[in-house]
C-alpha positions in Angstrom: 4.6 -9.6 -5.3 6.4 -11.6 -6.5 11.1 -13.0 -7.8 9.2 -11.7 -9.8 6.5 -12.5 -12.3 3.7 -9.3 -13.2 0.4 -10.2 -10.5 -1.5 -12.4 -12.2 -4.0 -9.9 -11.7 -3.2 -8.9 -15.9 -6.0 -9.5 -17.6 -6.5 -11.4 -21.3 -6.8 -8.7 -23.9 -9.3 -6.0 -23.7 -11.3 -3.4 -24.7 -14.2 -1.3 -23.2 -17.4 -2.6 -22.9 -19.5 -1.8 -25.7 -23.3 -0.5 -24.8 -25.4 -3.1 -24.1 -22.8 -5.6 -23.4 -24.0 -8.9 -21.3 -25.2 -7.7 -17.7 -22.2 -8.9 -16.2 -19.2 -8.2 -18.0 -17.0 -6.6 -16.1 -15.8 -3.3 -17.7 -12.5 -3.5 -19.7 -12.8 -7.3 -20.5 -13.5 -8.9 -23.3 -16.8 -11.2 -22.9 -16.9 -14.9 -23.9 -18.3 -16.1 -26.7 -21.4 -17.6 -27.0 -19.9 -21.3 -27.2 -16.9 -20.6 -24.7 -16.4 -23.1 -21.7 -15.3 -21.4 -18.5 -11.8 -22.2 -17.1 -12.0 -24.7 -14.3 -9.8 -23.4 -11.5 -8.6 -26.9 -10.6 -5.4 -26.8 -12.6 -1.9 -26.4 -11.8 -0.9 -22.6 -11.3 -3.5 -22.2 -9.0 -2.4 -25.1 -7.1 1.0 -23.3 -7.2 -1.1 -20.3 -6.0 -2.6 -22.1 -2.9 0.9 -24.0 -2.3 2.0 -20.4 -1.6 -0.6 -19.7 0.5 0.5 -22.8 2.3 4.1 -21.8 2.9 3.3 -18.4 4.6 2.5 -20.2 8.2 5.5 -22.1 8.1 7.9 -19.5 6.7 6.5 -17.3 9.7 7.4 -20.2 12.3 10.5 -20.8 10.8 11.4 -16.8 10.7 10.4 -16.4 14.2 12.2 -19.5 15.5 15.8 -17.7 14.0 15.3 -15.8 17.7 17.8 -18.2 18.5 19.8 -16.6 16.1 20.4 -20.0 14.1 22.3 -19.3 11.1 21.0 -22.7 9.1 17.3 -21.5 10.5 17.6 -17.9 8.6 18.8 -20.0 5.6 15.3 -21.5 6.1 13.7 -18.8 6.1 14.9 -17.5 2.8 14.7 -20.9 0.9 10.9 -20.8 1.8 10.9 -17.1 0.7 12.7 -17.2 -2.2 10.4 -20.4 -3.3 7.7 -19.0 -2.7 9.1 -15.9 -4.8 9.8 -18.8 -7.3 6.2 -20.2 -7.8 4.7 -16.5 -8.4 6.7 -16.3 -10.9 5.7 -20.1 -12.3 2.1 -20.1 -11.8 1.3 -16.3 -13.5 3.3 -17.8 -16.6 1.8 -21.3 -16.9 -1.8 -19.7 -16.6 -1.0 -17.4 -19.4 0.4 -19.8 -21.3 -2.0 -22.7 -21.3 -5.1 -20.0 -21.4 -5.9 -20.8 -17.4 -6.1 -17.2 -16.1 -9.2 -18.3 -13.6 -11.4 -15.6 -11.6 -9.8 -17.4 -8.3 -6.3 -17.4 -9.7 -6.9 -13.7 -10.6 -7.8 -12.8 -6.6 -5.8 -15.5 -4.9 -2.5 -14.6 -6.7 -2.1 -11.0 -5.2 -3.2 -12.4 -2.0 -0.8 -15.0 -1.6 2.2 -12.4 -2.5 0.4 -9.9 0.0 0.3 -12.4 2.8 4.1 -13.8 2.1 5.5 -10.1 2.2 3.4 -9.4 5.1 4.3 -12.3 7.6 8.3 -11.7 6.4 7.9 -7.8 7.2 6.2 -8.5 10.3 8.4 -11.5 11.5 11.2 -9.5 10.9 9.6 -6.4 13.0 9.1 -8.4 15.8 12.7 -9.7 15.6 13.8 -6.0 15.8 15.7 -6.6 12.3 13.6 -3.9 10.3 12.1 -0.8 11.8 8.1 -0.9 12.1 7.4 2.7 10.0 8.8 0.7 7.4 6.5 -2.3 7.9 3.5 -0.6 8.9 3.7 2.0 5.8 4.2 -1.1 3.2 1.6 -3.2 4.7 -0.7 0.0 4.7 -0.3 0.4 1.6 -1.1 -3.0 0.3 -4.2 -3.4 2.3 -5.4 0.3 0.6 -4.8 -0.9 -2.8 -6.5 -4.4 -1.9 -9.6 -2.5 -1.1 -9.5 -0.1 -3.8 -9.5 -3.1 -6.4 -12.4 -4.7 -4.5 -14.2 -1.8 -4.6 -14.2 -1.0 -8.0 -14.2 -4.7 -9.0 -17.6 -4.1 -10.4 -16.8 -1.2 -12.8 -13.3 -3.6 -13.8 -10.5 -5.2 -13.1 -7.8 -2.9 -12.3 -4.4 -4.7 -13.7 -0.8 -4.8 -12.3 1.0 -2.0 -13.4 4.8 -1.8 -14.6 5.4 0.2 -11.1 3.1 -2.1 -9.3 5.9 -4.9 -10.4 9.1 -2.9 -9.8 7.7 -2.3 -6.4 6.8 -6.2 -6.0 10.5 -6.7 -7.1 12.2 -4.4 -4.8 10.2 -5.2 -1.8 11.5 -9.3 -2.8 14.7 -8.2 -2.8 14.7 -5.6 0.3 13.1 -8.6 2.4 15.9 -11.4 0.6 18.5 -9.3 2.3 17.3 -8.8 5.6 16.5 -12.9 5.8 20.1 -13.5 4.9 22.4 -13.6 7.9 24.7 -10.9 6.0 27.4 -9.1 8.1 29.9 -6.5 6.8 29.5 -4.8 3.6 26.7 -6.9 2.2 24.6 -6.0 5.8 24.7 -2.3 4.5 22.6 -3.1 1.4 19.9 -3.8 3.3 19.3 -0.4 4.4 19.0 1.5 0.7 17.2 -1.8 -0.6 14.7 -0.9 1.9 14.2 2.5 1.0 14.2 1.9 -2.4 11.4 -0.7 -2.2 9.6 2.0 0.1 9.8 4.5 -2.5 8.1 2.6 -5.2 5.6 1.2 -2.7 4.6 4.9 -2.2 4.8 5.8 -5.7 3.0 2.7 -7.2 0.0 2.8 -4.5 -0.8 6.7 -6.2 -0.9 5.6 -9.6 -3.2 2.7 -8.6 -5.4 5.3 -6.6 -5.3 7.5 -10.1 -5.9 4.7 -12.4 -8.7 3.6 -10.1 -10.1 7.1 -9.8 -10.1 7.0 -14.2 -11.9 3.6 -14.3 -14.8 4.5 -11.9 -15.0 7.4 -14.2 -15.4 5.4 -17.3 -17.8 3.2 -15.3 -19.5 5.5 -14.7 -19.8 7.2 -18.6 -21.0 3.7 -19.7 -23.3 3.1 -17.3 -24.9 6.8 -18.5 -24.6 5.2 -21.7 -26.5 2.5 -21.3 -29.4 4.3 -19.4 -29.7 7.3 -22.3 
């Protein structure tokens, strides 16, 4: 998250699964018909997704090379990082709009954002530009939630929510400012932008943990269904 575009972890419209849907259907989503082709996942926003993926290893070079305190380098650095912001926000549109939401697009998109955020928040740790409690709370909290969808991937796919992308947003725009060789006033926004994007990082990793908690439990009521 990504500047920013709701994960592409949204899913088409849905309902919960009927008793004796097809063994397979994941709970909350909407089975294919009878006739329906699968999406292949060779198309273009997950090719935007992988591109991303790409970029992280050389925006990390490129972040840790600015050590020599290059101004043009930390222009790099954000250029890479605000693309790569750019193509989140491209790919989870295009797939919407041309019907190619893809099982890998739906995994590979939150993990792409996750691993840009991560190098920038660790690159810029190491370069003693942002202090680690913030870095090691963030990236705690992503790696939480990323287990808690896994986990519960078989009773549904738990969807972005509207904090989920306000906290995607702010941590963009926290990370944009601490890449961008700022000095007087504009230096001191870095500090409440980073608190800020904190906040909902906190905030938005409960309600996942509550709306996770609420769809094991409606796994669970169908799966009781099922077996009465």
């Amino acid at each position: 998250m990504t500047l920013l575009d709701p994960d592409r972890t949204q899913p088409p419209p849905v309902c919960p699964t009927a008793p004796g849907a097809a063994p397979g259907t994941a709970l909350g989503q909407v089975p294919a018909g009878p006739g329906a082709r699968p999406t292949s996942s060779v198309n273009l926003p997950n090719a935007l997704t992988l591109g991303r993926l790409l970029v992280v290893p050389v925006f990390a070079t490129v972040l840790l090379t600015t050590a020599l305190d290059s101004v043009a380098l930390r222009l790099l650095a954000f250029a890479l990082f605000a693309g790569a912001c750019l193509t989140d926000v491209i790919d989870g549109r295009l797939a919407r709009a041309r019907g190619q939401v893809t099982a890998f697009g739906v995994m590979a998109d939150p993990v792409a954002d996750k691993a840009l955020v991560a190098a920038a928040l660790v690159g810029l740790s190491l370069l003693d530009l942002l202090e680690w409690w913030a870095t090691v709370l963030i990236l705690t909290r992503e790696l939480a939630v990323t287990v808690l969808r896994t986990a519960l991937l078989r009773h549904g796919l738990l969807p972005a929510s509207r904090g989920g992308k306000l906290k995607c947003l702010t941590q963009n725009i926290a990370v944009a400012l601490y890449l961008l060789p700022l000095d007087g006033g504009w230096a001191q926004l870095r500090e409440p932008a980073l608190l800020i994007a904190v906040a909902f990082t906190l905030v938005s990793g409960v309600d996942y943990a509550l709306r996770g908690a609420e769809l094991r439990r409606s796994g669970r009521n169908v799966t009781a269904v099922r077996s009465g």
